[in-house]
N, C-alpha and C positions, 0 to 999 in steps of 0.2 A: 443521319449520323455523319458528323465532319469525319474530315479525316486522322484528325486527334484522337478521336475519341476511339474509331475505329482501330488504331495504333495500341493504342492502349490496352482494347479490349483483347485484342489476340496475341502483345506483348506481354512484357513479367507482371504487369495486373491482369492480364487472364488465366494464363497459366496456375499462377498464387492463387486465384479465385477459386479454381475446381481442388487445387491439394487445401485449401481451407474448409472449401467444404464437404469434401471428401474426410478430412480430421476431425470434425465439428461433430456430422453423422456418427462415427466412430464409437467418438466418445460416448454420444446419446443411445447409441445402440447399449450399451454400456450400462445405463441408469435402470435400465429395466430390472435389471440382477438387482443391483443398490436399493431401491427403493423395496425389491420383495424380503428383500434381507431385514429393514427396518418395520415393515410389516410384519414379520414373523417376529419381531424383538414388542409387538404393542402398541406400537406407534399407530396412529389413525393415518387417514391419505390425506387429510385435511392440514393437520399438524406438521407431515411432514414436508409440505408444500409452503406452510409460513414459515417453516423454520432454516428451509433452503431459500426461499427467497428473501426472508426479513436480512440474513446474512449479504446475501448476494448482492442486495440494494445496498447496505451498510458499505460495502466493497465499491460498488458504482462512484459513489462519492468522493472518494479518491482521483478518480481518471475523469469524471463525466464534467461538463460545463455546469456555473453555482446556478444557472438561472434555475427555477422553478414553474414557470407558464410556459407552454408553445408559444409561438407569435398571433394567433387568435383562437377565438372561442370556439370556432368550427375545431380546430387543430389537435385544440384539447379534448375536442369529443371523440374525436378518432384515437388521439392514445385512450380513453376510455374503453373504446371498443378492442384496441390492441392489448390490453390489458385484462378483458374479459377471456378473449377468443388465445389468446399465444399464452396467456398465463391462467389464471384463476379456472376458468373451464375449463382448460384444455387438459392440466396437471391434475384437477378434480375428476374429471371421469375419467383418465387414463389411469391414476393411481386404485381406484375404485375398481379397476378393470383389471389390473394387478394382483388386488386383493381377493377379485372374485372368481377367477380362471389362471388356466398356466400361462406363464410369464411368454414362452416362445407367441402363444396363441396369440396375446396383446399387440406383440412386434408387428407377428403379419400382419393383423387388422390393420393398425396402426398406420404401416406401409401401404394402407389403399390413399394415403393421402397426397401423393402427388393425379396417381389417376382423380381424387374427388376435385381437386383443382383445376387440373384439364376440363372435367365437364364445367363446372362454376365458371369458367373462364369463357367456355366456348359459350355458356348461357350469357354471361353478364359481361364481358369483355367484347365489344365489335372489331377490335385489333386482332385478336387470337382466334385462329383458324385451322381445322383440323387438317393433319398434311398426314401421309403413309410412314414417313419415320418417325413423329409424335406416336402416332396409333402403334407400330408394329416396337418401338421400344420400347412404351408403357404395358405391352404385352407380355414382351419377352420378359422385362424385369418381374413382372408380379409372378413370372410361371417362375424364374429362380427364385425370389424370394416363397414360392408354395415347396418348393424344394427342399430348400434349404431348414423353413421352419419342419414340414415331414420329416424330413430328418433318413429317408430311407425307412417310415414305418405307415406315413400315411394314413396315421389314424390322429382327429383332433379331440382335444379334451374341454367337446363345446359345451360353457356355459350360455344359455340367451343375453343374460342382463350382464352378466360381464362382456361377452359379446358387442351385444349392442353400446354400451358404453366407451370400447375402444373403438368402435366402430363414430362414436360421438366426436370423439379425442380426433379421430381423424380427420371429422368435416371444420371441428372447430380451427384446427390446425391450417387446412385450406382458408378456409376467411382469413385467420390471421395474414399467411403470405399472401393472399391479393390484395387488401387495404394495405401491406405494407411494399406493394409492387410500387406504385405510385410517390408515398409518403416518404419511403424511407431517400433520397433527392432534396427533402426541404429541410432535415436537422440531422447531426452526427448521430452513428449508430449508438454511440456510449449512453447520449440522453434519450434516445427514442428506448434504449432498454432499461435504464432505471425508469422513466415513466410508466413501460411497461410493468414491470415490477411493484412501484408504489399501487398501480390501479389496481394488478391483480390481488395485491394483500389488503387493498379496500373491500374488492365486490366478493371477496372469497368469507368476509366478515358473519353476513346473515349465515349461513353453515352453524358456526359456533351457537347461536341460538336453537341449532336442535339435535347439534352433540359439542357439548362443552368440552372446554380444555382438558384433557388429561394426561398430557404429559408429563414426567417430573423432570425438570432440568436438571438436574443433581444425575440424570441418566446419561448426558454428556460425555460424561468421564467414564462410561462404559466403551472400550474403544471400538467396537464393531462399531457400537449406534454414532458414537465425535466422526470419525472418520471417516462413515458413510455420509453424514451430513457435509463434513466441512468437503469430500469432492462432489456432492452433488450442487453445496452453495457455491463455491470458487471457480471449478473447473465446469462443470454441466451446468452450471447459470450463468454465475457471471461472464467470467472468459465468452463461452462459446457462446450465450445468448447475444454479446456484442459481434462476435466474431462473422455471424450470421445473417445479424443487418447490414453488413457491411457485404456480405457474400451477395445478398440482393440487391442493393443498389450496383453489383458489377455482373451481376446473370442475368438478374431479374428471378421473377416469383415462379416460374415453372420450370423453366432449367436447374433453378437451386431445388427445387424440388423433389426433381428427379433422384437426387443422393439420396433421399429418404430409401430406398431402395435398399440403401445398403446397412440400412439397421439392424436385421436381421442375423448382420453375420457378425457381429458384433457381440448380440446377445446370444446367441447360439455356445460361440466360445468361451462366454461369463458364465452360461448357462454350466456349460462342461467343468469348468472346473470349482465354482460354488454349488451347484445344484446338483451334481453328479448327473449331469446328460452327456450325451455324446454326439461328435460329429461324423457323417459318416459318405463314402464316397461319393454319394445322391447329395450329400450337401455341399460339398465343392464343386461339384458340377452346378448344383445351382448360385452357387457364388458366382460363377465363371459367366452365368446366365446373366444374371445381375447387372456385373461388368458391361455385359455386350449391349445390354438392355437402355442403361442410362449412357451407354457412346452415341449408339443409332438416336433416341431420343434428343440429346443435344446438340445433334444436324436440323434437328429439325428449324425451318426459319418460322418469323414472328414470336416467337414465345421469349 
C-alpha cells in the first residue's frame, strides 16, 4: 500500500466508507419489514424481486456509463455469477425465507453472513488469515445480534425450510462480496450494479416457468404495495446496491461485511412499529454488543 492510498484510506474516504456502510446496512435492515408487508398484500417473492429490480435497473441508467459489455468475456461471466449470488438467488431465498418464518428469524440467519465469509475466505483466500480480533469480533457481534433478534424472550419461531433458506441467502451473499472483493477495482460501482441487476432479472426468469406471473399492476396504485416497492427499487437497490460497491472497493469484502451485523437493529425497530414487536432492554444491550463486535473486528489486519 503506497502512501496515497494509505492517506486516503484512513482519511475522509475512510471515515465516509464506514458512515456509508453503516447507512446502506440500516436501510437493508429495513427491507425485511417492506418485503413481509408485500407478502401479506399477495405479492409472490419472485415478483417482488423483478419488480424492485426491473425499477432499479431502469434508474441505473440515468447515472451508470452507455457501455453494455465488461471489457472481456471472462468479466462478463463474473457479473453473470454477480448477478446470480448478490441478486436473483440471493433475494429468491431470502424473500422465500420471509415468507416462510418470522421476519426477526431471517435477519439473524441472514447475519451469519459475514462469519460465512470469513470461513469461505479463510478456505479460498491465501491472503486472509485468521487473527484473535477477527475471531473474538465476529463472536461478540453474532452474540448481539442473538440478543437483539431474542428480544429478552429467547424463544425462536424455527421454521427448517425457511431456516434453511435464509440460511442459503446468507452463503450466497458471502460469494457475492468475495468475487466482488477483487472485481469491484476494474469497473465503477454504478455499472457493476446495473449488470448486477440485468443478470439477476435474467437467471431469476426459469422461476416464472413454475409459478407464472400474478401480479396485477393496476395494484400499484394501492399505496402500501407503490410505496413499498418504489423504496425497495430506489433507495434498497438502486441507491445502496451502488453505494456498496463502492463501500468494497474502500474496506474490501470482510470488513464491509462486518456492518451486516447491524441488520438486526434495524428490523427489530420496523418490526416494532409495523408488526407490533417490541424492543426490549436485552436488545439494546445487544446492539451495544454489535457495535463493539464490528470495532474489534475491523482492527483486525489482512481482511
Amino acid at each position: 500500500m503506497n502512501i496515497g492510498n494509505k492517506l486516503e484510506r484512513t482519511g475522509s474516504a475512510g471515515w465516509l466508507s464506514h458512515v456509508v456502510a453503516l447507512t446502506v446496512i440500516m436501510i437493508w435492515g429495513g427491507t425485511f419489514v417492506n418485503t413481509r408487508l408485500l407478502i401479506n398484500r399477495g405479492i409472490s417473492p419472485e415478483e417482488i424481486f423483478v419488480l424492485r429490480s426491473a425499477l432499479a435497473y431502469v434508474c441505473l441508467w440515468f447515472i451508470s456509463p452507455k457501455k453494455l459489455r465488461c471489457n472481456t468475456w471472462k468479466d462478463e461471466a463474473i457479473m453473470v455469477l454477480l448477478g446470480i449470488f448478490g441478486s436473483s438467488l440471493y433475494f429468491l431465498t431470502e424473500n422465500y425465507a420471509i415468507k416462510l418464518t418470522v421476519v426477526n428469524d431471517v435477519s439473524f440467519i441472514v447475519c451469519t453472513a459475514p462469519l460465512v465469509t470469513v470461513i469461505l475466505a479463510l478456505l479460498f483466500l491465501k491472503s486472509v488469515k485468521a487473527s484473535v480480533p477477527l475471531i473474538l469480533g465476529s463472536v461478540l457481534a453474532l452474540a448481539g445480534v442473538a440478543l437483539v433478534i431474542f428480544n429478552g424472550h429467547f424463544v425462536l419461531h424455527l421454521d427448517p425450510l425457511g431456516d434453511l433458506l435464509a440460511l442459503a441467502a446468507a452463503t450466497s451473499w458471502a460469494i457475492y462480496s468475495l468475487v466482488m472483493k477483487n472485481f469491484s477495482a476494474h469497473y465503477p460501482p454504478v455499472f457493476i450494479t446495473r449488470k448486477v441487476f440485468f443478470y439477476g432479472l435474467v437467471t431469476i426468469a426459469p422461476v416464472f416457468h413454475v409459478h407464472p406471473w400474478q401480479f396485477d399492476f393496476a395494484d400499484l396504485l394501492i399505496p402500501e404495495v407503490g410505496l413499498n416497492l418504489l423504496y425497495l427499487s430506489v433507495v434498497a437497490s438502486f441507491v445502496c446496491f451502488a453505494a456498496w460497491g463502492w463501500v468494497i472497493s474502500k474496506l474490501g469484502a470482510l470488513r464491509a461485511s462486518n456492518y451486516i451485523y447491524f441488520n438486526p437493529v434495524t428490523t427489530v425497530i420496523m418490526s416494532a412499529l409495523f408488526l407490533n414487536e417490541h424492543l426490549t432492554t436485552i436488545g439494546l444491550i445487544g446492539s451495544a454488543m454489535i457495535l463493539a463486535g464490528v470495532f474489534v473486528a475491523n482492527k483486525a489486519k489482512g481482511i
